[in-house]
C-alpha positions in Angstrom: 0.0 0.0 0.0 1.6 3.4 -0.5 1.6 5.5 1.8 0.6 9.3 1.0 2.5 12.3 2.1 1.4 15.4 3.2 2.1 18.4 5.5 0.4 17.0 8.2 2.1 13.8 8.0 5.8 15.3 8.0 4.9 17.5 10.7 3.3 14.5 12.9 6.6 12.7 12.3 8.2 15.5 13.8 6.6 15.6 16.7 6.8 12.1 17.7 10.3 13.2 17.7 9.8 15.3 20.3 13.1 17.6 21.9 14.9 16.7 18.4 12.9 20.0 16.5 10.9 21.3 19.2 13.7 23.8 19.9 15.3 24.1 16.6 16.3 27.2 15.2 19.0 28.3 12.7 17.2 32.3 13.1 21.2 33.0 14.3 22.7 32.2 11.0 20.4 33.9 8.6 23.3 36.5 8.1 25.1 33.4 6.7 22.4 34.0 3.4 24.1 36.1 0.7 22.6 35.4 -2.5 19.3 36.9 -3.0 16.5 36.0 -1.3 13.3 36.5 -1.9 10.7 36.1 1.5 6.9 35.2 1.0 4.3 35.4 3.8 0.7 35.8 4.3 -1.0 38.4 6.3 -3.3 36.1 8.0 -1.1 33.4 8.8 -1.8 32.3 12.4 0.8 29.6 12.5 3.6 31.6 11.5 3.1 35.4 12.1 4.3 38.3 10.1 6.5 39.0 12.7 8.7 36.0 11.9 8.4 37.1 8.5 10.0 40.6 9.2 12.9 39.0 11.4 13.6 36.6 8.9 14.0 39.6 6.4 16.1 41.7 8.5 18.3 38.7 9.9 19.3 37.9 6.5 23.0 38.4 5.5 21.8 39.4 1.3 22.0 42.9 0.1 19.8 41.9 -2.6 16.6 40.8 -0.6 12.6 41.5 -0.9 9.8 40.5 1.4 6.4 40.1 0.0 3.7 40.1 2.5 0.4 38.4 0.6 -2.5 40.5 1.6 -5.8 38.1 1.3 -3.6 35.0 2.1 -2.7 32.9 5.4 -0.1 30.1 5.8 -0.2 29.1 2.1 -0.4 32.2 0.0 0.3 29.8 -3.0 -2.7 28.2 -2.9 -4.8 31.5 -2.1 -3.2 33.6 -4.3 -1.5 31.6 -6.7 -1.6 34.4 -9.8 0.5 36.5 -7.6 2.5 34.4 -5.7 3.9 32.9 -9.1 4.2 36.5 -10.7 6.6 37.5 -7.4 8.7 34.2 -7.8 9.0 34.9 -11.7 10.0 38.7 -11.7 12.4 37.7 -8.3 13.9 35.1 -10.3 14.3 37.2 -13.6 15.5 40.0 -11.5 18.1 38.1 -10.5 18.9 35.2 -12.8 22.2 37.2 -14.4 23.5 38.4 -11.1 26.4 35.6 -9.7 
């Protein structure tokens, strides 16, 4: 039987592991991110708040960095607003796709 995998299934794993991510954090070497990076969040995402968003941003290491807060979305923007999501990934990829 095959088994099916989802986000709820990965994260279930995880926390039967409990104490192995329940403190995990690599938040102190976001500086260690120099290429550009390109940071996508909804507004209305209740499992991950904006906040986290905006530290990310600000903790990473890049000159060349953008955050895109999703207005009508919450934890999966790319699902609610799919149009945009993939017209930020596109012009943040073409922006970028001759710099090295």
């Amino acid at each position: 039987m095959a088994v099916i995998w989802s986000g709820a299934r990965t994260q279930s794993i995880l926390v039967e592991d409990q104490g192995i991510f329940e403190n995990l954090s690599y938040a102190n070497r976001l500086n260690e991110i120099t290429i550009p990076s390109l940071v996508l969040w909804g507004r209305y995402d209740m499992v991950v708040p904006t906040k986290f968003a905006q530290d990310a941003f600000e903790g990473l290491g890049s000159t060349s960095k953008e955050l895109v807060i999703f207005e009508d979305s919450g934890h999966s923007p790319m699902l609610v607003e799919p149009d945009l999501f993939a017209e930020e990934v596109i012009d943040f990829i073409n922006e970028h796709k001759d710099s090295n």
